[in-house]
Short mmCIF file of the C-alpha atoms (twelve columns), coordinates in Angstrom:
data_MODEL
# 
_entry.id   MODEL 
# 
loop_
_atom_site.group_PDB 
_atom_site.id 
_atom_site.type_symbol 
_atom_site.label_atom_id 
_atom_site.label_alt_id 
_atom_site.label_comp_id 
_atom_site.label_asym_id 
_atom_site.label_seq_id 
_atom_site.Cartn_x 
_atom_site.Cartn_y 
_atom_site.Cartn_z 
_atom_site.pdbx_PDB_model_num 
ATOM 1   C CA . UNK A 1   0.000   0.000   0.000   1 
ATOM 2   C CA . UNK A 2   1.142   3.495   -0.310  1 
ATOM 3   C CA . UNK A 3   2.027   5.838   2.408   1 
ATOM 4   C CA . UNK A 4   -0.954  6.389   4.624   1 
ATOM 5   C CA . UNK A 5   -2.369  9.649   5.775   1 
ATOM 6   C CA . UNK A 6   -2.115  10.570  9.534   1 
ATOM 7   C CA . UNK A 7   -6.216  9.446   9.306   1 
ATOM 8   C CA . UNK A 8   -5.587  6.552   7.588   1 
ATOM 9   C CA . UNK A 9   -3.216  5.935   10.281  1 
ATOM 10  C CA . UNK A 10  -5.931  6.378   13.211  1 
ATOM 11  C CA . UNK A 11  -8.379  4.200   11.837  1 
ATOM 12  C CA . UNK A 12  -5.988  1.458   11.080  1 
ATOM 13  C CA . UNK A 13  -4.787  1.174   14.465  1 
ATOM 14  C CA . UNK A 14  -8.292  1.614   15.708  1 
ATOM 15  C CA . UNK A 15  -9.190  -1.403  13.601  1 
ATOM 16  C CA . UNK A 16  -6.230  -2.916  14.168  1 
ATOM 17  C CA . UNK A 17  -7.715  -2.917  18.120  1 
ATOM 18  C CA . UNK A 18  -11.144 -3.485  17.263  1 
ATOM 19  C CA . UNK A 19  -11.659 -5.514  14.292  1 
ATOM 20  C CA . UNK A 20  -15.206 -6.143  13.540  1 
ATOM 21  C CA . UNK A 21  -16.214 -3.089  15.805  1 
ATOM 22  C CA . UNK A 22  -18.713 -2.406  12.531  1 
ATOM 23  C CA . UNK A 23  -20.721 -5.096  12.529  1 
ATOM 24  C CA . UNK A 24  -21.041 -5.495  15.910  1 
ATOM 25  C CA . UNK A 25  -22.815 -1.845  15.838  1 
ATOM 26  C CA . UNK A 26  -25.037 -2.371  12.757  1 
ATOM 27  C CA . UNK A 27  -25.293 -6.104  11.677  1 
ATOM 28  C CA . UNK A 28  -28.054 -7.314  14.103  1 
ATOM 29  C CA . UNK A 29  -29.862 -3.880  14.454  1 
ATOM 30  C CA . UNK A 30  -33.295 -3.403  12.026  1 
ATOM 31  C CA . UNK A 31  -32.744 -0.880  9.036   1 
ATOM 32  C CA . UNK A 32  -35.919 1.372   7.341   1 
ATOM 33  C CA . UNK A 33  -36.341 3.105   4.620   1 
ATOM 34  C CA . UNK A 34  -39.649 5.178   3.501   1 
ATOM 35  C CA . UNK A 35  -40.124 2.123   1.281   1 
ATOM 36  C CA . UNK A 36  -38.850 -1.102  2.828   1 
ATOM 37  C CA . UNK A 37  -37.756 -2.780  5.924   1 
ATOM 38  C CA . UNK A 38  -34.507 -4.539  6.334   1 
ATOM 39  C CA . UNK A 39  -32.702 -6.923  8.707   1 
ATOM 40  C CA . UNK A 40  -29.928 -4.828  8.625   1 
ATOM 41  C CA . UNK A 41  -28.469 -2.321  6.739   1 
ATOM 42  C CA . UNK A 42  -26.087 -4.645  5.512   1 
ATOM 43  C CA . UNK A 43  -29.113 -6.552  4.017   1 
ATOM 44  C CA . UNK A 44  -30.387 -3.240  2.216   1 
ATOM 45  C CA . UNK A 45  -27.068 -3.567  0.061   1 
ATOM 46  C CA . UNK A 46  -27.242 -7.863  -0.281  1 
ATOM 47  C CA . UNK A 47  -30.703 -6.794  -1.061  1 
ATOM 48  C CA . UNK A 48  -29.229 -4.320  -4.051  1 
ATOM 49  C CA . UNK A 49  -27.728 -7.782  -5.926  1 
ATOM 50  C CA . UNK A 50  -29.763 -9.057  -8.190  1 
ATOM 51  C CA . UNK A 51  -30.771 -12.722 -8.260  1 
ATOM 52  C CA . UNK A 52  -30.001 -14.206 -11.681 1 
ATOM 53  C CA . UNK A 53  -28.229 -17.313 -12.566 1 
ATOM 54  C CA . UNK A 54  -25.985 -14.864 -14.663 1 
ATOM 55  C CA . UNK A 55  -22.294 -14.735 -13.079 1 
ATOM 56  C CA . UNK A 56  -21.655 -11.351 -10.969 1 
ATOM 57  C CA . UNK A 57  -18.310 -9.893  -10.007 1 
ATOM 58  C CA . UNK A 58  -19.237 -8.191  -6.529  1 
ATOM 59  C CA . UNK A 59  -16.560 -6.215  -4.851  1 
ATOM 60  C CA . UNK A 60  -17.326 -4.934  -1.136  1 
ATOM 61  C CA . UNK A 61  -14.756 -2.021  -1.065  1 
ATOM 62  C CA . UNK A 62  -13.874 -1.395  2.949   1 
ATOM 63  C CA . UNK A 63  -15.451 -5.259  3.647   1 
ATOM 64  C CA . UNK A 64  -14.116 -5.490  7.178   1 
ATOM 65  C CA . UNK A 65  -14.674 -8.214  9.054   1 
ATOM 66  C CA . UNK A 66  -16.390 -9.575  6.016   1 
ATOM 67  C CA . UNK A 67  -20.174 -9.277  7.454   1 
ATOM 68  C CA . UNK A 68  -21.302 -8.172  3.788   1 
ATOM 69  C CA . UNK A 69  -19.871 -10.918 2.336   1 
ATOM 70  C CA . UNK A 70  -21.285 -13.867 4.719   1 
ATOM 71  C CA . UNK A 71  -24.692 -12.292 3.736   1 
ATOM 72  C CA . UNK A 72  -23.314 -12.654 -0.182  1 
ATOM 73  C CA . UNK A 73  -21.786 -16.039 -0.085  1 
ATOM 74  C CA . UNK A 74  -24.881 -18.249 -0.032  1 
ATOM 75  C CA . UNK A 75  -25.014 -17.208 -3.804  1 
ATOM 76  C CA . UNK A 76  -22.983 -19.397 -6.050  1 
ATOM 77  C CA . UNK A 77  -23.779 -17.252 -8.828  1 
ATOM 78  C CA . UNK A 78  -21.587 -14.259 -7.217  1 
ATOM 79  C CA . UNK A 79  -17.791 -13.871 -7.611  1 
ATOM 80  C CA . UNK A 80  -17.379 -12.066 -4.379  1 
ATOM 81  C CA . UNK A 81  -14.226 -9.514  -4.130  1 
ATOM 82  C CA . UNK A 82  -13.581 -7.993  -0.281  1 
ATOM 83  C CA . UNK A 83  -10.879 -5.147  0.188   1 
ATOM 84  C CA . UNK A 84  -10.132 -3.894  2.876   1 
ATOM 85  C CA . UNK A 85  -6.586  -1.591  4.291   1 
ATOM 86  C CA . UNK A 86  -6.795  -3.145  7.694   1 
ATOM 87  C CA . UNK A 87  -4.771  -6.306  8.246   1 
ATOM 88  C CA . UNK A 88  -6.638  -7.433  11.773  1 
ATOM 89  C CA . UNK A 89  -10.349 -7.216  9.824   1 
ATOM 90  C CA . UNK A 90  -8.940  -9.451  6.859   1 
ATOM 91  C CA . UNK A 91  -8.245  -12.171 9.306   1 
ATOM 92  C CA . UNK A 92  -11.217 -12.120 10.586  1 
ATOM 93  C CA . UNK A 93  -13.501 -12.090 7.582   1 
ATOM 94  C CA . UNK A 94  -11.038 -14.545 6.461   1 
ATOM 95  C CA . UNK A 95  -11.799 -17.090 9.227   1 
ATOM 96  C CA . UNK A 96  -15.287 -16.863 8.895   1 
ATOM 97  C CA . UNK A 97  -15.891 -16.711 4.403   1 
ATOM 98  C CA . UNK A 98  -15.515 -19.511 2.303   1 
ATOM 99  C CA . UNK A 99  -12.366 -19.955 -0.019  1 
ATOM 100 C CA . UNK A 100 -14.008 -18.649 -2.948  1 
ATOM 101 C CA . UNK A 101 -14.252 -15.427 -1.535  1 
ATOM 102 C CA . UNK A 102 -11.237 -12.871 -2.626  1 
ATOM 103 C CA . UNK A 103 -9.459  -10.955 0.062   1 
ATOM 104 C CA . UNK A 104 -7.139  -8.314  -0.589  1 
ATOM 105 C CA . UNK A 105 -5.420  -5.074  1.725   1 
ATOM 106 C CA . UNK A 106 -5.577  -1.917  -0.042  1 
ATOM 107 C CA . UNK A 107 -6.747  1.138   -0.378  1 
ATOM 108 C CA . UNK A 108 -9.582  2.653   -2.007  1 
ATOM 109 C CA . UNK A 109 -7.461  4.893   -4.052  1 
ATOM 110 C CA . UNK A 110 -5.317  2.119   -6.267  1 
ATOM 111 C CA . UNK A 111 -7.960  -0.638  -6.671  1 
ATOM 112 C CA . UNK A 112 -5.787  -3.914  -7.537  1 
ATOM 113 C CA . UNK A 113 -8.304  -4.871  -10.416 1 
ATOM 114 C CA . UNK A 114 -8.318  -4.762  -13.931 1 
ATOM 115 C CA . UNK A 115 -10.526 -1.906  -15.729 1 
ATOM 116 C CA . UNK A 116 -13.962 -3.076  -16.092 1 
ATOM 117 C CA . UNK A 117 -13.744 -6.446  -14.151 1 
ATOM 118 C CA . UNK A 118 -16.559 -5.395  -11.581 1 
ATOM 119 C CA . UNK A 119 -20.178 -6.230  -12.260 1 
ATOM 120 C CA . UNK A 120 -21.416 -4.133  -8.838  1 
ATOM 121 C CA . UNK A 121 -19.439 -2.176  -6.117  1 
ATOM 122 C CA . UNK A 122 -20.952 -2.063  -2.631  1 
ATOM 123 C CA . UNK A 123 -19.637 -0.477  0.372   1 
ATOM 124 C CA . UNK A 124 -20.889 -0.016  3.920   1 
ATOM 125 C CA . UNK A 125 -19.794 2.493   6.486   1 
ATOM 126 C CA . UNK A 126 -16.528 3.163   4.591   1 
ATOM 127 C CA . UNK A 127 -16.338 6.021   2.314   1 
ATOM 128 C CA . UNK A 128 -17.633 8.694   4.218   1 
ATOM 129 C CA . UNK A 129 -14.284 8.272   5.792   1 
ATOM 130 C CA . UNK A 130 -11.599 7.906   2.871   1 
ATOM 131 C CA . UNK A 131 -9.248  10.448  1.918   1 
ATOM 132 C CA . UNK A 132 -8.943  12.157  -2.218  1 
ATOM 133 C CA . UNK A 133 -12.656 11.239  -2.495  1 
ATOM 134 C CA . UNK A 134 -12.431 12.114  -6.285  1 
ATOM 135 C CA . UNK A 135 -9.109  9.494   -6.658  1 
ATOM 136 C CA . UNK A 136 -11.355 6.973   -4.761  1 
ATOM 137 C CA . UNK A 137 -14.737 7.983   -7.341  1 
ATOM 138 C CA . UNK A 138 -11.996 7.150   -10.082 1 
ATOM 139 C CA . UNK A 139 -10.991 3.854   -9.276  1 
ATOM 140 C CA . UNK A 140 -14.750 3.039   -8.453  1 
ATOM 141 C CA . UNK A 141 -15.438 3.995   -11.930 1 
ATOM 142 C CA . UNK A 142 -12.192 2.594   -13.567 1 
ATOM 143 C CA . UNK A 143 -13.018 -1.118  -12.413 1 
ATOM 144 C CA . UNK A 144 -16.971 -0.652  -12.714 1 
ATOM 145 C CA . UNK A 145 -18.088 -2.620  -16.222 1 
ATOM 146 C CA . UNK A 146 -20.589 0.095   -17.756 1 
ATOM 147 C CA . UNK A 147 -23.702 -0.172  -16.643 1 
ATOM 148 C CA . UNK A 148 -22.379 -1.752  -13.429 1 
ATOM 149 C CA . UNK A 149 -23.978 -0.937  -10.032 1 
ATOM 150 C CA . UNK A 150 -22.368 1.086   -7.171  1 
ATOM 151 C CA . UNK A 151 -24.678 1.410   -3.953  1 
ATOM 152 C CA . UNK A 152 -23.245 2.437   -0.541  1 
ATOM 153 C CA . UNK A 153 -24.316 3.118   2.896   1 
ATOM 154 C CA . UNK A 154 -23.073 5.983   4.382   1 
ATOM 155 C CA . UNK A 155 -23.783 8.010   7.737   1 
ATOM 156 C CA . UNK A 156 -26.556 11.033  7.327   1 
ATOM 157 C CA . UNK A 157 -26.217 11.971  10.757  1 
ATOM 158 C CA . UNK A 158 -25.167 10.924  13.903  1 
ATOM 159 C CA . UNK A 159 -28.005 9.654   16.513  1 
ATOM 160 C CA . UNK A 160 -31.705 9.734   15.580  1 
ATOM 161 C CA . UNK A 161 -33.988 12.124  17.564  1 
ATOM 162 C CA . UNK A 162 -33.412 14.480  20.343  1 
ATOM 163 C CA . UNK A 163 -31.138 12.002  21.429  1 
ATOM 164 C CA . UNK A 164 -28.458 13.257  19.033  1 
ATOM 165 C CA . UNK A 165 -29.069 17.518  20.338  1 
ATOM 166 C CA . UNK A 166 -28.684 15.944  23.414  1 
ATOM 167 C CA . UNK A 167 -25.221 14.092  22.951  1 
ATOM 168 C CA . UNK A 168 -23.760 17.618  20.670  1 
ATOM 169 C CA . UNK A 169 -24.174 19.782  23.149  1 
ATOM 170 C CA . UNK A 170 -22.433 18.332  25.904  1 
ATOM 171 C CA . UNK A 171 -19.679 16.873  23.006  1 
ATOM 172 C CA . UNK A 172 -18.719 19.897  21.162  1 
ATOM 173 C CA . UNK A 173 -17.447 21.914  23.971  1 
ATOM 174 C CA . UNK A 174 -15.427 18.734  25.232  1 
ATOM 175 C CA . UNK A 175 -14.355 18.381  21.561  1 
ATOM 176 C CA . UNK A 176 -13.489 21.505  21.028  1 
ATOM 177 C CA . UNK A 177 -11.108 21.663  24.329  1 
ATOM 178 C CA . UNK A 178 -9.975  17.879  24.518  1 
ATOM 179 C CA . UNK A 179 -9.999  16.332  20.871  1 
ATOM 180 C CA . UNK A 180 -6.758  16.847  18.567  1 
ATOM 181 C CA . UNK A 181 -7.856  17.890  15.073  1 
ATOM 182 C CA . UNK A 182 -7.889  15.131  12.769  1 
ATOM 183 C CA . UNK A 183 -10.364 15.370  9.263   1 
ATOM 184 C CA . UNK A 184 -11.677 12.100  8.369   1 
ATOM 185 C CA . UNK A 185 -13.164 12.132  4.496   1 
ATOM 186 C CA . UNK A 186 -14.784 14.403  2.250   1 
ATOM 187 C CA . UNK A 187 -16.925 16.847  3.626   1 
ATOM 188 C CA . UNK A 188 -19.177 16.054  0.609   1 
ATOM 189 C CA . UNK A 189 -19.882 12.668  1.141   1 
ATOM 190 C CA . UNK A 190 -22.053 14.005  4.057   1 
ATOM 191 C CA . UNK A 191 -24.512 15.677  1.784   1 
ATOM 192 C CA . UNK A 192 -26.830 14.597  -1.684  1 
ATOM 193 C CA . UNK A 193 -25.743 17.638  -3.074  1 
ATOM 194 C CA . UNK A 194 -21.802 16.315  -2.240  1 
ATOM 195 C CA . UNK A 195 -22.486 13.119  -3.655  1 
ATOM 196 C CA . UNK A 196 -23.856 14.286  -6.621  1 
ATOM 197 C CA . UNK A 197 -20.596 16.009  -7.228  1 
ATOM 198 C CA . UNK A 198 -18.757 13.318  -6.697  1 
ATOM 199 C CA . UNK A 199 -20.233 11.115  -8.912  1 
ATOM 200 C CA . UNK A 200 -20.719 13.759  -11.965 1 
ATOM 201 C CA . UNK A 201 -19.325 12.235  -15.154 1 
ATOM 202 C CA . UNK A 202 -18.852 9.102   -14.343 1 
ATOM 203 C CA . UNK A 203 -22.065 7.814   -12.952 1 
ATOM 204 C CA . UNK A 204 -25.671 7.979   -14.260 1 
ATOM 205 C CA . UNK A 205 -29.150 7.610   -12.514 1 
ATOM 206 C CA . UNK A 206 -28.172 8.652   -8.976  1 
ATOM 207 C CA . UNK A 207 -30.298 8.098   -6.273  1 
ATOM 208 C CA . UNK A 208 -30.673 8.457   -2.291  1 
ATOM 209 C CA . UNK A 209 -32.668 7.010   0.471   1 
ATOM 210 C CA . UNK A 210 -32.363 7.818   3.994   1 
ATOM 211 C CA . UNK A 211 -32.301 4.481   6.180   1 
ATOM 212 C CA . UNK A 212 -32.832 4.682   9.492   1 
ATOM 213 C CA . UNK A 213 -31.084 2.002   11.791  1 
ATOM 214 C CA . UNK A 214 -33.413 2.593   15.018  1 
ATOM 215 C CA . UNK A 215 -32.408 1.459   18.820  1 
ATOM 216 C CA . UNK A 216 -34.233 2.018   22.047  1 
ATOM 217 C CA . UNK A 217 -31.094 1.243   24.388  1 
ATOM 218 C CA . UNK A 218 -30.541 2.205   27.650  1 
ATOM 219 C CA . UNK A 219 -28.189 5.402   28.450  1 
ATOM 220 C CA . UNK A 220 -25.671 3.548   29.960  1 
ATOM 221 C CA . UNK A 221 -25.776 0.750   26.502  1 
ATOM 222 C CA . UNK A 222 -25.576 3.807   24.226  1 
ATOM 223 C CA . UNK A 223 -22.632 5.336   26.401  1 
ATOM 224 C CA . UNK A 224 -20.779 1.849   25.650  1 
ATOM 225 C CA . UNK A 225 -21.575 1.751   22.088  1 
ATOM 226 C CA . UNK A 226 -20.442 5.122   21.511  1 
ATOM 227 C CA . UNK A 227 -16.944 4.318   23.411  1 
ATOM 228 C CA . UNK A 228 -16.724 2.821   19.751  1 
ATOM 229 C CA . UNK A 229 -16.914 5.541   17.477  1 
ATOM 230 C CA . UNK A 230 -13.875 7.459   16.341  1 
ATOM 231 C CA . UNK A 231 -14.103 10.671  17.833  1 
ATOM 232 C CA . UNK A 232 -14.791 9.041   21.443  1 
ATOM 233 C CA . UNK A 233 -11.972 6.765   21.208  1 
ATOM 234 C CA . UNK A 234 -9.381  9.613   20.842  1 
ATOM 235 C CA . UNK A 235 -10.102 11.676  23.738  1 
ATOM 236 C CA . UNK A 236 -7.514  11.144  26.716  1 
ATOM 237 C CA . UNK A 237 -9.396  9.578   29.750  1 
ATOM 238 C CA . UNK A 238 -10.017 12.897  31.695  1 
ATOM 239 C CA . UNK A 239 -12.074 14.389  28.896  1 
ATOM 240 C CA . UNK A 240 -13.869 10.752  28.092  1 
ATOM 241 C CA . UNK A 241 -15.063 10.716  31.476  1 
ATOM 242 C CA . UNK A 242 -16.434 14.315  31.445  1 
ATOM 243 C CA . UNK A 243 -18.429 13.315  28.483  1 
ATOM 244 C CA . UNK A 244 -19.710 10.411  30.093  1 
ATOM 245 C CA . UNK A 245 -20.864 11.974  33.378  1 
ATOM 246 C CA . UNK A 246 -22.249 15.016  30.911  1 
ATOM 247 C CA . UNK A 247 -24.102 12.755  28.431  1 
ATOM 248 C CA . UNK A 248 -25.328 10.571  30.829  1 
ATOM 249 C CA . UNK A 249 -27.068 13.522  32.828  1 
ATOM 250 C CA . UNK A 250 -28.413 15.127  29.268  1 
ATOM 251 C CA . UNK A 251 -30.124 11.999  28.434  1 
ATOM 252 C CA . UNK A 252 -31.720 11.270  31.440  1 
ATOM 253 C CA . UNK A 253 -34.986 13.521  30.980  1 
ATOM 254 C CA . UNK A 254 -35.579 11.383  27.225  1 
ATOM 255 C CA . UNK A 255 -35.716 8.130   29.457  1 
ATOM 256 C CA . UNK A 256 -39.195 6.400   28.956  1 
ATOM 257 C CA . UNK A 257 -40.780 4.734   31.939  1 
ATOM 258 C CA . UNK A 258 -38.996 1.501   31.281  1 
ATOM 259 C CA . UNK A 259 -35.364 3.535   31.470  1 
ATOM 260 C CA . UNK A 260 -34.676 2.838   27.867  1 
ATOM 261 C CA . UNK A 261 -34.087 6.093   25.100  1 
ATOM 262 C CA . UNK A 262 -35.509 5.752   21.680  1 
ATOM 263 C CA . UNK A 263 -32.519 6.915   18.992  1 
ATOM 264 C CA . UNK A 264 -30.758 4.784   16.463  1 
ATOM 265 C CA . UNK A 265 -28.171 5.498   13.736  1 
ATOM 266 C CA . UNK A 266 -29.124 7.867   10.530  1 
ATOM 267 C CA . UNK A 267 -27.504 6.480   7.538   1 
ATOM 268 C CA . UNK A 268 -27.839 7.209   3.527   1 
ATOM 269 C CA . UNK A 269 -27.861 4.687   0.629   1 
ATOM 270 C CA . UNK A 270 -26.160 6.407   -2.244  1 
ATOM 271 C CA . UNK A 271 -26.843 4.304   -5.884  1 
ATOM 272 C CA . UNK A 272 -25.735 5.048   -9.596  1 
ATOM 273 C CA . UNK A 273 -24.982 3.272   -12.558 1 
ATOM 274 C CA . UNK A 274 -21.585 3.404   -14.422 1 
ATOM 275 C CA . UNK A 275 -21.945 5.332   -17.089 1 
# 
């Protein structure tokens, strides 16, 4: 791989620490749309693939632990493709997928496939967070066949509800005294309007839904899912402790009477067609 940024750093060490961190968040929690309900919102992209008895090249760019795949691999008909930069989530997707499925570290930014060799491109939870978004659109495009499929989930915002005004007002102030700058991504993959930029040229027939990945866990379960996320994980102990103690006490007026909180995670599903 080629030299990695001082993000690309982070998250590799966080993954190298956590592998399968991703899944464990959003593989067993429900996923909506306005249209459709999902196990998952990995299953809203395995639901993306079409059946056919046709042969499909499927890459799962940022695969992790491999979750995507599993779903993937009960279909012979699918040549499955999983890359991924972190070492630690390749071993474990590789202890848990069949053979047939192709691992490879890299990075989103020099795909190791040939030009046109893809028949669909899925992604989950990754490329909100890469670096030279329009390098990364490139590649995407370069090893798409035309016509081919790209759909990814993406995050739209942070918590759902009054949960999430809750959690920013006690974390930006923390943030803003406690958290070393680091910029993870595009700031346009957190918009339709960025995405459509993005993918301008390239892609045809782009689409978005909003998926909502809903939870109704208790403060102190949501405190220990969040010790998860990026931006938690790299405050020193002093300042993740504040937070705690802060969030803890902002959330406890949304408690219903059986002490849970109703919030979630508010993702997008981006789709287009290779031009």
């Amino acid at each position: 791989m080629n030299e990695l940024s001082t993000a690309e750093q982070y998250l590799q060490d966080f993954h190298q620490r956590q592998p399968g961190v991703t899944s464990a968040a959003f593989g067993h929690l429900p996923a909506r749309s306005a249209s459709a309900h999902h196990a998952s919102s990995y299953a809203v992209l395995s639901s993306l693939i079409a059946d056919t008895d046709t042969p499909l090249t499927v890459l799962d760019l940022g695969c992790g632990d491999g979750h995507l795949l599993g779903l993937l691999a009960a279909r012979p008909q699918l040549q499955l493709i999983g890359i991924d930069m972190s070492a630690a989530e390749l071993a474990a997707a590789r202890a848990t997928l069949p053979p047939s499925v192709r691992l490879q570290q890299g990075r989103a930014q020099a795909l190791d496939l040939a030009p046109a060799s893809v028949d669909c491109l899925v992604s989950h939870m990754a490329l909100m967070l890469m670096d030279d978004m329009e390098q990364v659109m490139r590649e995407i495009r370069r090893v798409l066949r035309p016509g081919g499929q790209f759909a990814a989930i993406v995050g739209r915002t942070f918590l759902l509800g009054e949960v999430n005004d809750a959690f920013m007002d006690v974390f930006k102030p923390i943030a803003n005294d406690a958290l070393p700058p680091l910029r993870f991504g595009d700031r346009r993959a957190g918009s339709e309007a960025g995405w459509r930029e993005l993918l301008d040229g390239g892609f045809a027939h782009v689409a978005f839904d909003d998926i909502d990945v809903p939870w109704s866990p208790t403060p102190h379960a949501l405190w220990a899912a969040l010790l998860d996320t990026y931006d938690i994980d790299r405050l020193d102990d002093v300042a993740r402790q504040r937070l705690r103690q802060a969030f803890l006490d902002a959330v406890r007026c949304l408690q219903r009477a059986d002490g849970t909180i109703a919030t979630g995670w508010g993702l997008r599903l981006v789709r287009a067609q290779a031009a």
